[in-house]
DOFI-984765 format. One record per residue (C-alpha): x, y, z; residue in one letter. Coordinates in steps of 0.25 Angstrom, whole numbers, padded with zeros to 4 digits. Example, Ala and Ser with C-alpha at 12.3 -4.5 7.8 and 13.67 -1.06 7.14 Angstrom:
[[0049,-0018,0031],"A"] [[0055,-0004,0029],"S"] 
# end
This chain:
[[0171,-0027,-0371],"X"] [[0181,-0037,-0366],"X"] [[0179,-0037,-0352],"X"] [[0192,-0041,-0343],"X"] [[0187,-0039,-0329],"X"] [[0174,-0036,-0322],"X"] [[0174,-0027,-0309],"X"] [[0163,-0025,-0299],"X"] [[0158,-0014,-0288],"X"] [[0148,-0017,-0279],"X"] [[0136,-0005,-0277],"X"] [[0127,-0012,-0266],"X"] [[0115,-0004,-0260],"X"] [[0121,0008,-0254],"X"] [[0113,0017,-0244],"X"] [[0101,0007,-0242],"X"] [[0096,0004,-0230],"X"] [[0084,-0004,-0226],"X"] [[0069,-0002,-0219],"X"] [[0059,-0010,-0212],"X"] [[0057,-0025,-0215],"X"] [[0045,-0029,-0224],"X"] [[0033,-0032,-0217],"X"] [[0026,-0044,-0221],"X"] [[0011,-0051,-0219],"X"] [[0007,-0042,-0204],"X"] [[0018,-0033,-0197],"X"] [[0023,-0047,-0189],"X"] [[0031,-0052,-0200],"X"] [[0045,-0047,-0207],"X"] [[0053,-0051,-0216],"X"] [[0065,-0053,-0208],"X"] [[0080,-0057,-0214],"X"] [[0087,-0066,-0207],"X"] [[0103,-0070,-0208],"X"] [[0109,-0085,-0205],"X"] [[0120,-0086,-0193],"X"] [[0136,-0084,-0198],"X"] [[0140,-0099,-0205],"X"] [[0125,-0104,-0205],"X"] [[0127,-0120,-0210],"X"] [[0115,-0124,-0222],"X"] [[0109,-0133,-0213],"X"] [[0107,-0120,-0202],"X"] [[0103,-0113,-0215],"X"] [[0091,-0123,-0217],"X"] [[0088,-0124,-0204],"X"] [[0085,-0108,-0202],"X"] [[0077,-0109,-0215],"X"] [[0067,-0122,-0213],"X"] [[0066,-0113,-0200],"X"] [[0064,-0100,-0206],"X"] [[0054,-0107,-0215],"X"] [[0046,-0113,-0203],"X"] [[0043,-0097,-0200],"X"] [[0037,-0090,-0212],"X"] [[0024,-0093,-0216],"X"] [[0027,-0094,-0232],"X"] [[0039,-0098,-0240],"X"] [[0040,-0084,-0247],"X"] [[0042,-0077,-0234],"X"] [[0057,-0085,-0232],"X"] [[0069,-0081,-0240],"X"] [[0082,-0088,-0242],"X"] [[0095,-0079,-0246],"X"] [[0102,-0090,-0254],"X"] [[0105,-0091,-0270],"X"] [[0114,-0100,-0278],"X"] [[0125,-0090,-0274],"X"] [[0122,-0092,-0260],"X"] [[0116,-0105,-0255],"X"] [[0115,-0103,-0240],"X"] [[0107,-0091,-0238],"X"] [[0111,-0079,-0233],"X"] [[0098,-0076,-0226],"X"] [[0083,-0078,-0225],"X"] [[0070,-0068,-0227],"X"] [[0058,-0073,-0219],"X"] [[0046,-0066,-0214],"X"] [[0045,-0070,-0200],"X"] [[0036,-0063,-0189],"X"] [[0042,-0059,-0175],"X"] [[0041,-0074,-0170],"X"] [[0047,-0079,-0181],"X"] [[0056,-0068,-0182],"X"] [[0062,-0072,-0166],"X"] [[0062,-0087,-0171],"X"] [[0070,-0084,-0182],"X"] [[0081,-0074,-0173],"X"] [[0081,-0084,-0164],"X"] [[0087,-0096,-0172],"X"] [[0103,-0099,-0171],"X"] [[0105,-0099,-0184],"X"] [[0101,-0086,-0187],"X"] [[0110,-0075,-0188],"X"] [[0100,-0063,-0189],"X"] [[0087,-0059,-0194],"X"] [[0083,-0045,-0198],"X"] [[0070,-0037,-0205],"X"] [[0072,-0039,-0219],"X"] [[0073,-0022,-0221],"X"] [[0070,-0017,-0234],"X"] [[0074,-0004,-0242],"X"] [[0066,0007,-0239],"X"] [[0065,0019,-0248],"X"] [[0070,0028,-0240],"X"] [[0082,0023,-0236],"X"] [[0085,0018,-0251],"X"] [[0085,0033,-0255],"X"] [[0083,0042,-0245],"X"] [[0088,0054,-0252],"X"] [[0081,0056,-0265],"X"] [[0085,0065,-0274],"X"] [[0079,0071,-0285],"X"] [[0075,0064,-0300],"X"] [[0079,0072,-0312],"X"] [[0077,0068,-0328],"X"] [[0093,0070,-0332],"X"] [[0098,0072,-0347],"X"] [[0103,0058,-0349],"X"] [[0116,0063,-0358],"X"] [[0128,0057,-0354],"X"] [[0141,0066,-0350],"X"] [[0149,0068,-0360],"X"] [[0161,0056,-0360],"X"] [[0172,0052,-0368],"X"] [[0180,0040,-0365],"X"] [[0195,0041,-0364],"X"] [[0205,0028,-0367],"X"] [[0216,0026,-0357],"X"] [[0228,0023,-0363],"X"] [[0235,0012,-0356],"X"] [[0220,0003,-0356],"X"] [[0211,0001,-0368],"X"] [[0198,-0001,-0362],"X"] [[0201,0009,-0351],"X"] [[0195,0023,-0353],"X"] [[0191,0035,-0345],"X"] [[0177,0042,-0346],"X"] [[0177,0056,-0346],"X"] [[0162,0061,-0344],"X"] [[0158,0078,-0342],"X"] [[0146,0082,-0334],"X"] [[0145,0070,-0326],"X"] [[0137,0069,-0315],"X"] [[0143,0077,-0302],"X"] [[0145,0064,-0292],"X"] [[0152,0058,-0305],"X"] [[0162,0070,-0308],"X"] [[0164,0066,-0291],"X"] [[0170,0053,-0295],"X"] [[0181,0058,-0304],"X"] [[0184,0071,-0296],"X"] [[0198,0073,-0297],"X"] [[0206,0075,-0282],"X"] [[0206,0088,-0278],"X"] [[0196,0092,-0289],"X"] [[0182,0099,-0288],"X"] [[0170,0093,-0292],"X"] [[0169,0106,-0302],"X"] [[0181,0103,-0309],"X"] [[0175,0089,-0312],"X"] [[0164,0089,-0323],"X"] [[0165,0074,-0327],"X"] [[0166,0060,-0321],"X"] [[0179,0052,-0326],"X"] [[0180,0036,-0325],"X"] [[0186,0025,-0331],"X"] [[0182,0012,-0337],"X"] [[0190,0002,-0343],"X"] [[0180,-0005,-0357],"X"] [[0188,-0019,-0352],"X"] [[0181,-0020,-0339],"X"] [[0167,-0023,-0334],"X"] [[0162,-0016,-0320],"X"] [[0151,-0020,-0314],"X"] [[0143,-0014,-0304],"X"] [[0133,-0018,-0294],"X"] [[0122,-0013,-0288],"X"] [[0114,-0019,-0278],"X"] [[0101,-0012,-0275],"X"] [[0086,-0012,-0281],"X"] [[0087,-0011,-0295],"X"] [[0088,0000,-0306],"X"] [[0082,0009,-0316],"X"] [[0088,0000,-0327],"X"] [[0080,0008,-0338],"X"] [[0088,0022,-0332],"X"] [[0097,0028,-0343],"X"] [[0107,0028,-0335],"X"] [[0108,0013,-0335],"X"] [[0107,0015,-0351],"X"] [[0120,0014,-0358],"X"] [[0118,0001,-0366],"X"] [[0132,-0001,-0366],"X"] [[0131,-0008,-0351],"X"] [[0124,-0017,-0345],"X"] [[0116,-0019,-0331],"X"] [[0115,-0032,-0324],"X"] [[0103,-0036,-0313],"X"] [[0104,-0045,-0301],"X"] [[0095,-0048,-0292],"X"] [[0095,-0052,-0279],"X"] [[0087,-0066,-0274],"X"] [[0077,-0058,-0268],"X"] [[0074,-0047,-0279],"X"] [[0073,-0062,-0288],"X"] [[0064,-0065,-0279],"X"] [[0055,-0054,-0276],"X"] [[0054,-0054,-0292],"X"] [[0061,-0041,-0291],"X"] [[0072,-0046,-0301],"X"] [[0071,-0037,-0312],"X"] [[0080,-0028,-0317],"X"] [[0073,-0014,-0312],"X"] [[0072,-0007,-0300],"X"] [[0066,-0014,-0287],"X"] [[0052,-0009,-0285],"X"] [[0051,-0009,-0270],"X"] [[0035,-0008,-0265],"X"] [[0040,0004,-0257],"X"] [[0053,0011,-0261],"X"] [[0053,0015,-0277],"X"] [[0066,0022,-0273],"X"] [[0075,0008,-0273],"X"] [[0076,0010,-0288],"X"] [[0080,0023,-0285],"X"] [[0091,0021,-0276],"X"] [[0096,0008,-0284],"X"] [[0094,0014,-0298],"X"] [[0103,0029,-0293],"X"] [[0115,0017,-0285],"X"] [[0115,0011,-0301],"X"] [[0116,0023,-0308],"X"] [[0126,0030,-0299],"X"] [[0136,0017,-0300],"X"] [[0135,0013,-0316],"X"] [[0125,0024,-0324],"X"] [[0128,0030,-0337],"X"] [[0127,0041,-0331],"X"] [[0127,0043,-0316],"X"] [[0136,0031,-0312],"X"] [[0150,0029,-0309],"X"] [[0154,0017,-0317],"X"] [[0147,0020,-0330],"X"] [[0151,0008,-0337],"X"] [[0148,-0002,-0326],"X"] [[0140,-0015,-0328],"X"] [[0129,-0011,-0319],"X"] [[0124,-0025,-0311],"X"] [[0111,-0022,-0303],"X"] [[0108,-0029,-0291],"X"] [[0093,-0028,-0288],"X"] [[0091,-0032,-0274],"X"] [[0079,-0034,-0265],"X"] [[0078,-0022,-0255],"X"] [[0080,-0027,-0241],"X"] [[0092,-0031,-0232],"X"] [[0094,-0045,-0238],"X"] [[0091,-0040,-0253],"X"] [[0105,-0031,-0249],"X"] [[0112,-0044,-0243],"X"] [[0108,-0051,-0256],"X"] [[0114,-0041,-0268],"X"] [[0127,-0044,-0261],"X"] [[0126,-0060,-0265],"X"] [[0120,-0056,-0279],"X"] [[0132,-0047,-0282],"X"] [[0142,-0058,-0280],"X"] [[0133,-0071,-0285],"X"] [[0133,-0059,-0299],"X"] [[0149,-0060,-0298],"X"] [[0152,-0074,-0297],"X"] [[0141,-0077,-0306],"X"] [[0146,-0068,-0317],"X"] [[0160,-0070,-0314],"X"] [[0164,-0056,-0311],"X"] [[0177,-0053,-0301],"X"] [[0171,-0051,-0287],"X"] [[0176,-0037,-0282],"X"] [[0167,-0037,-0271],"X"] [[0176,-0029,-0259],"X"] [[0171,-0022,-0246],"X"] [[0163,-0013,-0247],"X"] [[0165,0003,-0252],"X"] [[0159,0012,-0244],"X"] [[0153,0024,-0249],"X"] [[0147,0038,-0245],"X"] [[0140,0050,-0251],"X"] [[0146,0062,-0253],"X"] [[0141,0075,-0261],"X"] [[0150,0078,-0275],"X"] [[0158,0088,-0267],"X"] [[0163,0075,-0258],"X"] [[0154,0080,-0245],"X"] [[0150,0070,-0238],"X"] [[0134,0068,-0240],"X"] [[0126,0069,-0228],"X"] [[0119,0056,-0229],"X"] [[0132,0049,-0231],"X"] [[0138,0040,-0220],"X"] [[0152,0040,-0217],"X"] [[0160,0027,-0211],"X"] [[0167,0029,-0198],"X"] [[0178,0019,-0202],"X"] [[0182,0015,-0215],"X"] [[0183,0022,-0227],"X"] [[0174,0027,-0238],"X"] [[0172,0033,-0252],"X"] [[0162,0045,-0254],"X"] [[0154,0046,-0269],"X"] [[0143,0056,-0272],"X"] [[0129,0052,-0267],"X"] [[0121,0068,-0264],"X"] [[0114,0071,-0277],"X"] [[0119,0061,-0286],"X"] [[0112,0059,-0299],"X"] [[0107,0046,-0304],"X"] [[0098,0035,-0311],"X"] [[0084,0036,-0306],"X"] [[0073,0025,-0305],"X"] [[0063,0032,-0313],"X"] [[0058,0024,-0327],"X"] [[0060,0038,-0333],"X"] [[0076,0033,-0338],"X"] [[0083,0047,-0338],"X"] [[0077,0051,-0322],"X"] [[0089,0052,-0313],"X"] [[0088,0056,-0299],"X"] [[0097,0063,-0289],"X"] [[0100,0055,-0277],"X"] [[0110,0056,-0264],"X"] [[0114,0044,-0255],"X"] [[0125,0037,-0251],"X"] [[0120,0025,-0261],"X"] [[0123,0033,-0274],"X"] [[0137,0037,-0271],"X"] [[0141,0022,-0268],"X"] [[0139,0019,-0283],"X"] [[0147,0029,-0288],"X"] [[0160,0023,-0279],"X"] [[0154,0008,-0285],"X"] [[0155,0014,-0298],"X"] [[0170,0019,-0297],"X"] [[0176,0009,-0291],"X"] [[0169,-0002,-0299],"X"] [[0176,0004,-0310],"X"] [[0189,0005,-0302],"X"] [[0189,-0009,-0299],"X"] [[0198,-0012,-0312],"X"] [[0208,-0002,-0308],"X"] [[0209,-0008,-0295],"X"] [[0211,-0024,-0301],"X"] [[0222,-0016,-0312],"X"] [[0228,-0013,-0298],"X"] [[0227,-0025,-0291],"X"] [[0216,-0021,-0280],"X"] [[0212,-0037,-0279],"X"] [[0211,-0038,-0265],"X"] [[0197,-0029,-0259],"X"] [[0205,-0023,-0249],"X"] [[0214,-0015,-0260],"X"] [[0201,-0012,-0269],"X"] [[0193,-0007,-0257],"X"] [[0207,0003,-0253],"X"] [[0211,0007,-0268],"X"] [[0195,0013,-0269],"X"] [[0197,0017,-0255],"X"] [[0210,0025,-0259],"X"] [[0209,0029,-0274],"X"] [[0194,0031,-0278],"X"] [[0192,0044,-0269],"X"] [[0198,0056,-0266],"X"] [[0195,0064,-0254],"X"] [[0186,0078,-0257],"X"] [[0185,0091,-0248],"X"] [[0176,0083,-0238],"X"] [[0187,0072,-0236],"X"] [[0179,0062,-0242],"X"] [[0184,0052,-0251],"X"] [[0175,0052,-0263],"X"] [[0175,0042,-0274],"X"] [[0185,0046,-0285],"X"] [[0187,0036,-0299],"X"] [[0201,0043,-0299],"X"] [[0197,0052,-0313],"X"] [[0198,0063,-0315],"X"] [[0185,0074,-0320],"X"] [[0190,0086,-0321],"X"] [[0188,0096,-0331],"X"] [[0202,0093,-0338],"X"] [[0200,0079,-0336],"X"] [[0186,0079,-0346],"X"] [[0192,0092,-0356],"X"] [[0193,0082,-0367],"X"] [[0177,0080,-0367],"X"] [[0172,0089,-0378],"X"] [[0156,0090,-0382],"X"] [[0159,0081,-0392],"X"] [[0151,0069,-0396],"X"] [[0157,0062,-0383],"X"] [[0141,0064,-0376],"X"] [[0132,0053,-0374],"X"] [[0118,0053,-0372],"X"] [[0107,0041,-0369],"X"] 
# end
């Protein structure tokens, strides 16, 4: 395959939130983060640090954020008791320091559904050429999931009248795809086909924890990290539940606290530069859950200013973390329906370029405008601008067109 361009979306952590600090040695000491002053000058960043390191008892309790990418660090880790702690707040050159808070389970997922052995047979497809561009085809699939068949509902269509999920890709062009979060059930069928390929990150912290492996993050108190990063995967890039289906998966494993989220962001864009990929990195998208009839879902926020696409996240199907390979779970949270949107418009991005949606602005605007269409709610819910109806699959016959792992 001759590939002309490379296009990227970003799917970064949605819906976690963090917990308490980690405790370390007796209750007095914490690991605390803490953020240099605005325009900090290299010799006020070694300054902070011989003073930082004048504080912790042992070398392994003080952590630099600086890489090749990005000499001057963007901020410490140290584990400081209450005084040090004061000493520390109390020096000019430091902007701010916080408890390092980690994930905690129950925030990660806190609305688990239930896991089910699913018939891994893939809907019946067929691939249609367009004729103006060779490499440009449309993917016609039956029985598709329910929040798929929400992506290509036609205006003014119900959800009834839908039995199949509609995309396009085009054979000349590479999409990837990254996530950043904790890892995946690589082993999962729906990560299968042999046809693609998965790429690993890892954050500096994940390398150094010795965590940077390419498997889910085995935290000591939250097995359910694998499964909230594993469902995130799936729903944006799997055979079967994802969007983008023929996406280059990248995974960016990240180290589960507040600075592990700051670092994925510096990992992503040391990966572009690195391996010379176009850097369609825009404001962000902002995403929130609806049900599959376009009803807002309950544990959905809503923006008071600015606007929004909705996506399926109640009862959504998806990759689970259990080694059995054909386990999939039935999850709801707003951090499964923002895959879905990263999915569609990852594969959009071309469009846009054929358009010449350079400048952010005009990306953000075109998604904004043309990958949605208001439902009975009022909400604008996500829309790849196919169409699945029943007239639209008729040429699908139960032929030899199925596949199956």
């Amino acid at each position: 395959m001759a590939v002309r361009f490379q296009y990227m979306i970003f799917v970064c952590i949605a819906g976690i939130l963090l917990g308490n600090a980690q405790i370390y040695g007796d209750s007095s000491s914490m690991e605390y983060l803490i953020w240099p002053q605005a325009n900090i000058t290299k010799q006020d960043v070694d300054s902070v640090e011989t003073f930082l390191k004048s504080l912790v008892t042992d070398s392994k309790q003080l952590y630099a954020s600086r890489s090749a990418f990005a000499p001057m660090p963007a901020f410490w880790l140290a584990v400081l008791d209450q005084k040090s702690y004061q000493k520390v707040a109390a020096h000019p050159k430091v902007g701010e320091i916080d408890p390092n808070e980690v994930c905690d389970a129950e925030d990660v997922a806190p609305i688990r559904g239930k896991l089910f052995s699913k018939n891994t047979t893939l809907p019946l497809s067929q691939r249609q050429p367009l004729e103006s561009l060779n490499a440009k085809y449309i993917i016609r699939e039956r029985d598709s999931l329910p929040e798929l068949r929400v992506i290509s509902q036609a205006p003014n269509t119900p959800l009834s009248a839908n039995p199949g999920y509609v995309y396009e890709i085009d054979d000349s062009e590479e999409t990837f795809i990254y996530i950043g979060d904790f890892g995946i059930n690589r082993a999962h069928w729906d990560f299968s086909d042999p046809s693609r390929k998965i790429e690993w990150l890892y954050t500096p912290q994940t390398i150094l924890h010795g965590h940077n492996t390419p498997t889910e993050l085995q935290w000591p108190w939250s097995k359910d990290l694998g499964r909230h990063s594993t469902c995130q995967a799936s729903k944006a890039a799997g055979r079967l539940a994802g969007s983008a289906k023929h996406a280059t998966l990248v995974v960016v494993k990240m180290w589960p606290t507040r600075t592990g989220v700051a670092e994925v962001w510096d990992t992503i864009a040391h990966d572009i530069r690195i391996a010379d990929r176009p850097d369609n990195l825009w404001g962000p998208i902002v995403v929130g859950a609806v049900n599959n009839e376009g009803e807002k879902a309950s544990f959905s926020s809503e923006l008071q200013h600015g606007r929004m696409l909705w996506a399926p996240g109640v009862e959504i199907e998806c990759a689970a973390e259990s080694p059995e390979i054909r386990i999939f779970c039935e999850e709801s949270g707003t951090s499964f329906a923002a895959p879905l949107v990263a999915g569609v418009v990852a594969e959009k991005l071309t469009e846009m370029n054929r358009q010449g949606l350079f400048y952010p602005p005009l990306r953000n605007k075109y998604i904004y405008d043309n990958l949605q269409w208001k439902r009975p709610s009022g909400l604008p819910v996500i829309w790849n601008r196919m169409d699945g109806t029943s007239s639209a699959l008729g040429f699908l016959s139960n032929s030899n067109d199925t596949a199956t792992a």
